[in-house]
N, C-alpha and C positions, 0 to 999 in steps of 0.2 A: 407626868407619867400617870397612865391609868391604873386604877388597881386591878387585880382580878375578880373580885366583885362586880367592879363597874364595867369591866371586861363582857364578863359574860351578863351584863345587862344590857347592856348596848348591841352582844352581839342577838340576846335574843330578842330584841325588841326589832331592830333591823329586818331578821327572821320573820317576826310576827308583819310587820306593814308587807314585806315580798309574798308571805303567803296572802295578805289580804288585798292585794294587786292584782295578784296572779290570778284568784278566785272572782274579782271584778270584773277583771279583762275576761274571764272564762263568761261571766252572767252575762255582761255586753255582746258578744259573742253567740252567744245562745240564744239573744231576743231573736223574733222576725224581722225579716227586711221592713217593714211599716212602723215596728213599735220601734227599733233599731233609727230610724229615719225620720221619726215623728211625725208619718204620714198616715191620716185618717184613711183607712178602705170605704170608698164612698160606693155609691149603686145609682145607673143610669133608671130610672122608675119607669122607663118603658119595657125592663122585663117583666115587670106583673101587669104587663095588658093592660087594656084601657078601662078596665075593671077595677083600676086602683083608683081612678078618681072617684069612685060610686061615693068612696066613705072614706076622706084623708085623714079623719082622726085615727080609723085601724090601721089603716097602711103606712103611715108615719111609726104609729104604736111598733106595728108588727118588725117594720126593719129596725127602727132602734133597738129593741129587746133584740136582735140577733147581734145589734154591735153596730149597725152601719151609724155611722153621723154627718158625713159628706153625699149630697143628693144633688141630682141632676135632673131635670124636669124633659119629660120629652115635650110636652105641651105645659097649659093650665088646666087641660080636664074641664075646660067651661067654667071656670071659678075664676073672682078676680085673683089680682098677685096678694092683696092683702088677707083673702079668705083661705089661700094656699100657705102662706108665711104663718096664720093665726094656729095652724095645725102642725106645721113645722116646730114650730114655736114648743106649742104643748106637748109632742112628743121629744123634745130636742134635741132634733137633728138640723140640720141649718143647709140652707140652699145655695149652692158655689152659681150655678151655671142651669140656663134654660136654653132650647133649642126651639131657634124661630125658625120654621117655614118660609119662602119668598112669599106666602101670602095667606088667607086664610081661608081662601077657596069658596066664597060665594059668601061666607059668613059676615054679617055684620057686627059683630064684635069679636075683640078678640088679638092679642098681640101676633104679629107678623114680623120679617126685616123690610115689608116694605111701609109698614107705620112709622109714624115718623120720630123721628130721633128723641124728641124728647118723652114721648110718649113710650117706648124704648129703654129709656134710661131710667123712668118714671117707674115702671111695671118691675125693672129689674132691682130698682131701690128699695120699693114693697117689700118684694122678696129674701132683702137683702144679698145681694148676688151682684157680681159686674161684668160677667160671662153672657154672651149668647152666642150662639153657633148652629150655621146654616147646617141641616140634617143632609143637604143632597145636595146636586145643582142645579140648575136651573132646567127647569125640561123645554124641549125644544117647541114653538110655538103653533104647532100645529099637532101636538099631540092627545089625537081623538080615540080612546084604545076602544072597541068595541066590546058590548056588553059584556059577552060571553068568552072575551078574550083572556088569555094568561097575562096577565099583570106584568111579572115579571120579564115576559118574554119580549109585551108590546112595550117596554118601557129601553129595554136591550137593542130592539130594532132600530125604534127611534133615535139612540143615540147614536149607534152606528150610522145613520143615514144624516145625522147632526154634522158629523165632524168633526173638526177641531173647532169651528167656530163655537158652538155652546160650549165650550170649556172657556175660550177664550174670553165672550159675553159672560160669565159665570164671576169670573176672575174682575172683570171691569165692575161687576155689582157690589162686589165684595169690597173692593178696592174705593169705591165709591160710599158705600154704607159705612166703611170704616171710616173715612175721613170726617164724616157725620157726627160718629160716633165714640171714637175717641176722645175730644173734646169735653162730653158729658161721663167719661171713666168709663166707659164703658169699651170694653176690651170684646174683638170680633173674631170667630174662627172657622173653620170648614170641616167637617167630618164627612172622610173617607167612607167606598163600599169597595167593592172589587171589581167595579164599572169602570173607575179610574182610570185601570192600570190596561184597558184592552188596546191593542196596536193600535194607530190612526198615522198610517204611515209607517216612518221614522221616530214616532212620538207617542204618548200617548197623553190621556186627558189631566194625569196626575203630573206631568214634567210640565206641561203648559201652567197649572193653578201652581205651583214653584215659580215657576221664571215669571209669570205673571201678578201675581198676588204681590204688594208691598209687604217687606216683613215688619215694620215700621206700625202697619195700619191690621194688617191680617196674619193669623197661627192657623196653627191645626190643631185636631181633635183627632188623634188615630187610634185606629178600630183595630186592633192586633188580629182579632179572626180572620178581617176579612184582607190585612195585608198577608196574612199565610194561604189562604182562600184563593188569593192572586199570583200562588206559586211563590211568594218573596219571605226571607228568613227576616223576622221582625226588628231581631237585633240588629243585625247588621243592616237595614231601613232605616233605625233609632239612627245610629249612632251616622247615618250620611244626613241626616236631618238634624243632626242638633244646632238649638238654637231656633229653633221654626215648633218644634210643636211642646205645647205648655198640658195640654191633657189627653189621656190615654183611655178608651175601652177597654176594659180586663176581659177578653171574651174569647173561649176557647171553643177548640174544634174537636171532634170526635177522628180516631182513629180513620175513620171510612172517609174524612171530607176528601172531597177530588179536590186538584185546581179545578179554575173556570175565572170566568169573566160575568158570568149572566148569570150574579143578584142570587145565586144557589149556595148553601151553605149543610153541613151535614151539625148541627152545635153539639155541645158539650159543657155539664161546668166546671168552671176553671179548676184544675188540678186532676178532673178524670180523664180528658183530651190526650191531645200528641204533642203540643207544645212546653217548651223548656222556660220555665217562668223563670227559674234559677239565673239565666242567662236574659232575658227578655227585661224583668223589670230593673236591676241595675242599668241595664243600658237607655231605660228610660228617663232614670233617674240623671244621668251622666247627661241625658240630650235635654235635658231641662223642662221636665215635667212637672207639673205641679199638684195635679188633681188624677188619681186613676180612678176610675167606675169601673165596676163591674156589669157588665153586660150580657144577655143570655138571650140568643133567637128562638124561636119556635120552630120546629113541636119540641116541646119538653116531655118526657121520660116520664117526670116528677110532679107534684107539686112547685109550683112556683115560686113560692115562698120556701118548701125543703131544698130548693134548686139553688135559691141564693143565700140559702144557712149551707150547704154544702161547699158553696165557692170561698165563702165569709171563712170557713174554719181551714180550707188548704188554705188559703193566703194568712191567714194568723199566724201559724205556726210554719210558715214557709221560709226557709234559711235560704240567705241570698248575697 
């Protein structure tokens, strides 16, 4: 038999752990989706322009001091991987994933996906990273845009005039580079634009790099702008994808972005947009994402660097 003493010690001690549960589950609760999830907010480094290679000690400096620690390279900026990583390094932030080009376009040095695999797996060890991912696809073999041409527009023509075959060749590269490159750990992916998704048929260039691509050998890297860009609700993309794509673009769209198909974009950063991150990064999470970056097109508003401390603090504090 308990006394009443030990009664009402046991009942308030019982008291004391429910309120301190209660108040736990509250603070778990209240973290953001990322602290909550124990995922770094990392930054694709092609939003600070190619002006970031000038000087990788500030530019490493500059995003760590906002928070970021996961970094995605669009290039090397002309540096080797070891003179890249040394500045990594000193600023510490650490490099997941670089983005190889099919080639290096006249350059004689310089990594590509079509250098060769171990040279590949070599540049990405540097780095420390086991990531690479083709930025685009393949452009079609006669594409001569003239000088004074719209970039964007001769690049649109030609795909359309491509067809399904450059998708389908695209997917055969991929498929091929991966079998290479697996072996040496080195893990392959494709990042989306809104080129993808334009009709060719019954089809279009995004259901072909699906039914084509091994998922075995090749993922994705999806661009959230520009799958809303292409008229399509990110989430419910995510979530017909899972299992296919392991890293995500954090990149939002302004109020005014139209659909389209033609490489046109109106940006925004993440949290000042029209997109529902609340709903978007769980179902990224759920489709088996591993790495999100944040990403930010041109023209910017802002500063570049206030552009990605602006994105940096809606995603800190963002409930999800």
């Amino acid at each position: 038999m308990i006394g009443t003493g030990r009664r009402a010690f046991l009942k308030g001690g019982i008291a004391t752990i429910m309120a301190l549960s209660t108040k736990s589950a509250s603070a778990r609760s209240a973290r953001g989706f990322f602290a909550r999830n124990g995922r770094p907010i990392g930054l694709q480094l092609y939003t600070l322009g190619e002006e970031a290679g000038n000087d990788l000690d500030a530019t490493f400096a500059a995003v760590a001091e906002i928070g970021y620690r996961d970094i995605e390279l669009p290039n090397l900026y002309g540096h080797t991987p070891a003179e890249v990583r040394a500045a990594a390094d000193k600023a510490g932030v650490s490099i997941s994933s670089l983005h190889l080009a099919m080639s290096t376009q006249g350059a004689t040095t310089g990594l590509s996906l079509s250098s060769s695999p171990s040279e590949i797996a070599d540049g990405l060890g540097a780095l420390g990273a086991r990531r690479a991912v083709l930025p685009i696809a393949l452009f079609p073999e006669n594409f001569r845009p003239k000088m004074d041409a719209n970039i964007q527009a001769a690049i649109v023509e030609a795909f359309a005039a491509a067809g399904a075959d450059i998708w389908k060749r695209t997917a055969a590269v991929l498929n091929e580079r991966g079998t290479a490159l697996k072996p040496l750990g080195v893990s392959l992916g494709y990042h989306n634009h809104n080129l993808e998704f334009a009709p060719i048929g019954n089809t279009t260039g995004w259901d072909i790099l699906v039914a084509e691509c091994d998922p075995a050998l090749v993922d994705f890297e999806v661009d959230v702008g520009w799958i809303a860009t292409a008229g399509l609700d990110p989430a419910v993309f995510l979530a017909k994808h899972k299992g296919r794509v392991s890293q995500l673009h954090v990149k939002d769209v302004a109020a005014s972005n139209s659909v389209n198909f033609a490489l046109s974009m109106q940006p925004a950063e993440v949290g000042s947009g029209k997109l529902d991150w609340a709903r978007i990064l769980p179902a990224a999470q759920a489709a088996g994402v591993q790495h999100f970056y944040v990403e930010q097109e041109a023209p910017f508003a802002l500063p570049r660097l206030e552009s990605i401390r602006r994105s940096f603090a809606f995603l800190s504090g963002l409930q999800a």
